[in-house]
C-alpha positions as CSV (number, residue, x, y, z in Angstrom):
1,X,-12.6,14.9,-32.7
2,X,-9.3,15.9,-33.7
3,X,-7.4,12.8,-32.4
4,X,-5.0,14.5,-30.0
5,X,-5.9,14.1,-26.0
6,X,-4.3,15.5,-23.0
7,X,-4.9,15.0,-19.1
8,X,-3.3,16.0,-15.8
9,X,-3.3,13.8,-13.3
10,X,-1.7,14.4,-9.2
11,X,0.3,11.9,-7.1
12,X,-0.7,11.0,-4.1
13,X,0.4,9.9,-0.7
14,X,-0.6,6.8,2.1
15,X,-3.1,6.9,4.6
16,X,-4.1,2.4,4.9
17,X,-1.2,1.2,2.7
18,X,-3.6,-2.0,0.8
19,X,-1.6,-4.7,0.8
20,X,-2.4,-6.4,4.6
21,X,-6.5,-6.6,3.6
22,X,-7.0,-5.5,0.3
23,X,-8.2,-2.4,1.8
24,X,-6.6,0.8,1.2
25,X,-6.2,4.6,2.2
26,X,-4.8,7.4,0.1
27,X,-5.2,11.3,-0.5
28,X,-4.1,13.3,-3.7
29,X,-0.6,15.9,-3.2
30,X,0.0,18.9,-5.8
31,X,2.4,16.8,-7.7
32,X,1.4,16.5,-11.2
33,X,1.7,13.7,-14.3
34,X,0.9,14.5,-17.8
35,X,-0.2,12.9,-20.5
36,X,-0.6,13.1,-24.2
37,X,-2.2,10.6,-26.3
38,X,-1.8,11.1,-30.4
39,X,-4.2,8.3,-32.2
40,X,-3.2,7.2,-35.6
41,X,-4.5,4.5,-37.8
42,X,-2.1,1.9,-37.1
43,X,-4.3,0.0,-34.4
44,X,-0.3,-0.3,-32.3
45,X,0.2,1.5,-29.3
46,X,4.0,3.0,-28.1
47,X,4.7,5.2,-25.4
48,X,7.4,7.6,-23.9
49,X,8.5,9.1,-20.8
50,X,10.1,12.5,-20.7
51,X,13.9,12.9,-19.8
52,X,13.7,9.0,-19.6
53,X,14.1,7.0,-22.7
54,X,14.9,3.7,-21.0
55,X,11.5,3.9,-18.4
56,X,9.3,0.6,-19.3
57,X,6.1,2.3,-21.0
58,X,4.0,-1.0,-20.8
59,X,1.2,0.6,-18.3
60,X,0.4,3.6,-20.4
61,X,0.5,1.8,-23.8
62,X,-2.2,-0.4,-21.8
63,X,-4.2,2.3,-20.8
64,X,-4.3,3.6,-24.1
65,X,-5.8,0.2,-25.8
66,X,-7.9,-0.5,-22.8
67,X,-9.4,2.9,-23.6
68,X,-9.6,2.7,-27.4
69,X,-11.3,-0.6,-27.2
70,X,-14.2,0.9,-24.9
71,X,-14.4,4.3,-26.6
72,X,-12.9,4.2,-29.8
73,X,-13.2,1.9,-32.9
74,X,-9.8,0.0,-33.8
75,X,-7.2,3.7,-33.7
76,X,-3.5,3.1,-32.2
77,X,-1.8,5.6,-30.2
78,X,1.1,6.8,-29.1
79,X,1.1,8.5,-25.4
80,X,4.1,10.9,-24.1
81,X,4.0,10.9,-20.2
82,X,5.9,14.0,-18.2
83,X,5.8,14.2,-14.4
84,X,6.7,15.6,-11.5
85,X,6.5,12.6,-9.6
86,X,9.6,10.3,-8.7
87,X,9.0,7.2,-10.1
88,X,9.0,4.2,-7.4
89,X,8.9,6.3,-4.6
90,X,5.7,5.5,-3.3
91,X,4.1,8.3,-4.3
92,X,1.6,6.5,-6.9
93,X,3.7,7.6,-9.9
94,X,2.0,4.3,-11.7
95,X,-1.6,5.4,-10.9
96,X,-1.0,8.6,-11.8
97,X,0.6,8.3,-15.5
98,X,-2.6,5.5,-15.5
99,X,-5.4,8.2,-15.3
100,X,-3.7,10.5,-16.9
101,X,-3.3,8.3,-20.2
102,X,-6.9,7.1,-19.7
103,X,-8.5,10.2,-19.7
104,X,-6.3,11.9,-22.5
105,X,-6.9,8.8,-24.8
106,X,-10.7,9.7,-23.7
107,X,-10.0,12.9,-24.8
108,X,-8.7,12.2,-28.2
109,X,-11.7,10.0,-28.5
110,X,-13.8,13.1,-27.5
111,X,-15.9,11.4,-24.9
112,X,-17.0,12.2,-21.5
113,X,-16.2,9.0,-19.1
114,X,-17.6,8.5,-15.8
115,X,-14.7,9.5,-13.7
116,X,-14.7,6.3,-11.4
117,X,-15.1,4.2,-14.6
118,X,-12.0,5.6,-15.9
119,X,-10.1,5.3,-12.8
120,X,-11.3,1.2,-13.0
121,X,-9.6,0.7,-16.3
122,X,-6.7,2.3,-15.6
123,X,-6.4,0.1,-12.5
124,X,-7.3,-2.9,-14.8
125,X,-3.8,-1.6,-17.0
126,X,-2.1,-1.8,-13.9
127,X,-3.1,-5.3,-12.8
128,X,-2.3,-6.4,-16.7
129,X,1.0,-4.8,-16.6
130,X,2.3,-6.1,-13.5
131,X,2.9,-2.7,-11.8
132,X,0.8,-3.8,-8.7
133,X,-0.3,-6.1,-6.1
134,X,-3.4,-4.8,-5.2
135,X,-4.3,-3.0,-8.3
136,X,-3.8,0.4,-6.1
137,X,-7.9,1.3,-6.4
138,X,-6.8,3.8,-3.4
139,X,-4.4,5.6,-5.1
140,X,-5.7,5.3,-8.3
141,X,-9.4,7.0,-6.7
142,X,-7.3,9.4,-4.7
143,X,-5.6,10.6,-8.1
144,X,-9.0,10.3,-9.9
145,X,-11.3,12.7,-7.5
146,X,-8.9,14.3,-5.7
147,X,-9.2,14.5,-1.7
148,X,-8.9,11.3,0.3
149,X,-10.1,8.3,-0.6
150,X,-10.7,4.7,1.2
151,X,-11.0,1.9,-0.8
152,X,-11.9,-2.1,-1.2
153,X,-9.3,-2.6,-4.0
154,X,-10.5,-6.2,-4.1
155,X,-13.7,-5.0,-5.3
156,X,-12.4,-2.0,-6.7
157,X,-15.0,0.0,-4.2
158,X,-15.2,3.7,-3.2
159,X,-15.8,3.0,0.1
160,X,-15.5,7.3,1.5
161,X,-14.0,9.9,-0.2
162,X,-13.9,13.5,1.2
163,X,-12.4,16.9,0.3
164,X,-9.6,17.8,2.5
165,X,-7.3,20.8,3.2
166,X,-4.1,20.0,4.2
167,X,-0.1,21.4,4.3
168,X,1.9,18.4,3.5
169,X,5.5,17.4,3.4
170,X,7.4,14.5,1.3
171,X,10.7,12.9,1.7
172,X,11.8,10.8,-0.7
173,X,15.5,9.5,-1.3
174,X,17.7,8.8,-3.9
175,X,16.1,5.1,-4.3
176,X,13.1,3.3,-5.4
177,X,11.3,0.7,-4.4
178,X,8.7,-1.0,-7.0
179,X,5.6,-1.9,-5.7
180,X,5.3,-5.3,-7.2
181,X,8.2,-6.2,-5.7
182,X,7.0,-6.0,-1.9
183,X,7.1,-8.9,0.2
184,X,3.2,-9.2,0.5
185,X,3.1,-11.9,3.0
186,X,5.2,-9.8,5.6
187,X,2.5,-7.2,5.1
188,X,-0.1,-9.4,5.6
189,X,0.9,-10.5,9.4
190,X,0.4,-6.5,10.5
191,X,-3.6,-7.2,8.9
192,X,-4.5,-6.6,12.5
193,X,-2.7,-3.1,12.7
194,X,-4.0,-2.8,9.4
195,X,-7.8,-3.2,10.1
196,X,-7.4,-0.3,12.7
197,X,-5.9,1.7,10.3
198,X,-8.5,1.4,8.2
199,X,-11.2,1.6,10.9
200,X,-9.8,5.3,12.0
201,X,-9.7,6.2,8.0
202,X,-13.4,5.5,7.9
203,X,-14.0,7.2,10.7
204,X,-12.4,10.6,9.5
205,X,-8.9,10.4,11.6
206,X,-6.6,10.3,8.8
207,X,-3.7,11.5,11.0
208,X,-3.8,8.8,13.4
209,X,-4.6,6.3,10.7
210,X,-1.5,7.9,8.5
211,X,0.5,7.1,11.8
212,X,-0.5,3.9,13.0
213,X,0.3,2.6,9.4
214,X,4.1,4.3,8.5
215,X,5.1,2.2,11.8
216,X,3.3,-1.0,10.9
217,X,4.4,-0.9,7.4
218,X,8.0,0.3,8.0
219,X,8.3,-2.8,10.4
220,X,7.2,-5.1,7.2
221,X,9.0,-3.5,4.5
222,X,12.0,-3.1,6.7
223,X,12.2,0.7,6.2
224,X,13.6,3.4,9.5
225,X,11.3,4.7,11.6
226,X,13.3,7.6,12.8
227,X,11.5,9.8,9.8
228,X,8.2,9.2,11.8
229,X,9.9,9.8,15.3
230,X,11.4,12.8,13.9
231,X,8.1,14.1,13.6
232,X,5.9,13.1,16.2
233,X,4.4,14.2,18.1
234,X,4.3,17.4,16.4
235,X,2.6,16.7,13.1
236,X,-1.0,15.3,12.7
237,X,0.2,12.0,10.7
238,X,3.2,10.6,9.5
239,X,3.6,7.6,7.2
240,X,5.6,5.6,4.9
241,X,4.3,6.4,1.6
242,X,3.5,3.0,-0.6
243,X,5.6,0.9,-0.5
244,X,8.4,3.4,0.4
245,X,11.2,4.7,0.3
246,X,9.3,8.0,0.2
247,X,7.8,9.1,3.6
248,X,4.5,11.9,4.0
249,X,3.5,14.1,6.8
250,X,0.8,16.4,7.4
251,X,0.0,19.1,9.9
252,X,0.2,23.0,10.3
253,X,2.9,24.7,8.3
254,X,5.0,24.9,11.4
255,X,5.4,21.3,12.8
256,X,6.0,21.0,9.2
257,X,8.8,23.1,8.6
258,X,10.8,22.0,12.1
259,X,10.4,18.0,10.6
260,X,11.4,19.6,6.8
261,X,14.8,20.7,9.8
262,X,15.3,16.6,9.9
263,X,14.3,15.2,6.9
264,X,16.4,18.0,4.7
265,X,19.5,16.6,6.4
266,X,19.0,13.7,5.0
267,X,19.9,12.2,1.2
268,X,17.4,12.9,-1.1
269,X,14.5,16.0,-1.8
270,X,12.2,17.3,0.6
271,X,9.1,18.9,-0.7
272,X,6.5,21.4,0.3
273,X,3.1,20.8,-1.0
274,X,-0.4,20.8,-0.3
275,X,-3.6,18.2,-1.0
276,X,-5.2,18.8,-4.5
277,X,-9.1,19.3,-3.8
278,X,-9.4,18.1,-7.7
279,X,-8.5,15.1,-8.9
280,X,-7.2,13.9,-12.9
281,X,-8.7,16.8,-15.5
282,X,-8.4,17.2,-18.9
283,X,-6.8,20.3,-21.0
């Protein structure tokens, strides 16, 4: 063991956003976090963010003692997160930097974890830290194995995960929008619209479910839905990603590019990608 760790983890976008039911939808995009965790003998923890000495490091400093205290025997750390990702864009930034840190503090430790147990204690960090409602089990599992995921995140509970293929496209503007801050009983009247969602999930229509739930949720969040329209009925699903502002589509390469036409006229970046078949991975 040489003390140094270091992990890669993707973003990922909405499919069932989790806060209606407590049950939730996501699938992992080729946007990447990285982490690298340093122990020391100090039993602290401190952590920074690349190009952004003022971002609040309480998650990943978590993640790190959560991870020492089930691995490792009393060390401190310090963790150094970099990332693609737009922070509070909807685009799991949080459980990203979470498995990231928990798998490079793993690293450090030089142990193996079970890749779902992992993904638990970083979404425990998350719940301690105050970075989520739900404790974002879908995201976190969709940036954990890769592929799409459904989720209980009441029960923290794999409920499917599959391997999927697909072209996708983000949108997200020059804003943020923390997830702790949503007005969770707003989302909870759409539970009905959200059951559905989940229900087509389940049954392997992600597109429809994606859909379904970027209306439903932009009605309770009080985002536009002319980025959906703009897309339909063209793409295979369309959403509000999170808890916004960022939005996701997926579909063939062309529907894509004539709604990248829309979205590009509009403040912020657009972004090609793809779904990552992998999930977080070490080194």
């Amino acid at each position: 063991m040489d003390g140094h760790g270091r992990a890669v983890a993707p973003a990922a976008g909405t499919v069932c956003n989790a806060l209606a039911t407590g049950r939730g939808s996501a699938f992992a995009i080729d946007l990447k976090t990285t982490a690298t965790v340093d122990l020391d003998a100090t039993g602290a923890y401190s952590g920074e963010v690349a190009d952004a000495p003022a971002a609040d490091t309480t998650l990943v400093e978590r993640c790190a003692e959560l991870a020492v205290a089930e691995w490792g025997d009393g060390e401190g750390a310090t963790v150094h997160t970099e990332s693609e990702v737009p922070m509070a864009a909807g685009l799991k930034s949080s459980s990203a930097a979470a498995n990231a840190t928990v798998l490079a503090t793993a690293d450090a430790l030089g142990v193996d974890p079970d890749p779902l147990d992992a993904c638990r204690l970083g979404v425990r960090a998350a719940r301690d830290a105050g970075v989520t409602v739900t404790g974002a089990f879908d995201d976190a599992s969709a940036s954990m194995l890769g592929g799409v995921t459904v989720t209980d995140n009441q029960r923290d509970e794999l409920l499917s995960h599959e391997v999927v293929d697909w072209d996708v496209l983000v949108w997200w503007p020059d804003a943020q929008a923390f997830s702790a801050d949503a007005d969770v009983e707003r989302c909870k009247r759409v539970a009905p619209l959200a059951d559905l969602v989940t229900d087509l999930a389940l049954d392997g229509r992600y597109g429809e479910a994606m859909t379904v739930n970027g209306f439903a949720f932009c009605g309770a969040l009080g985002f536009p839905t002319e980025p959906l329209l703009e897309g339909m009925p063209a793409v295979d699903g369309v959403s509000l990603s999170g808890t916004g502002p960022s939005y996701v589509a997926v579909g063939s390469q062309d529907a894509l590019e004539s709604l990248a036409g829309h979205w590009t006229e509009r403040e912020g970046t657009t972004w090609h990608t793809t779904t990552r078949q992998t999930g977080c991975r070490t080194r």
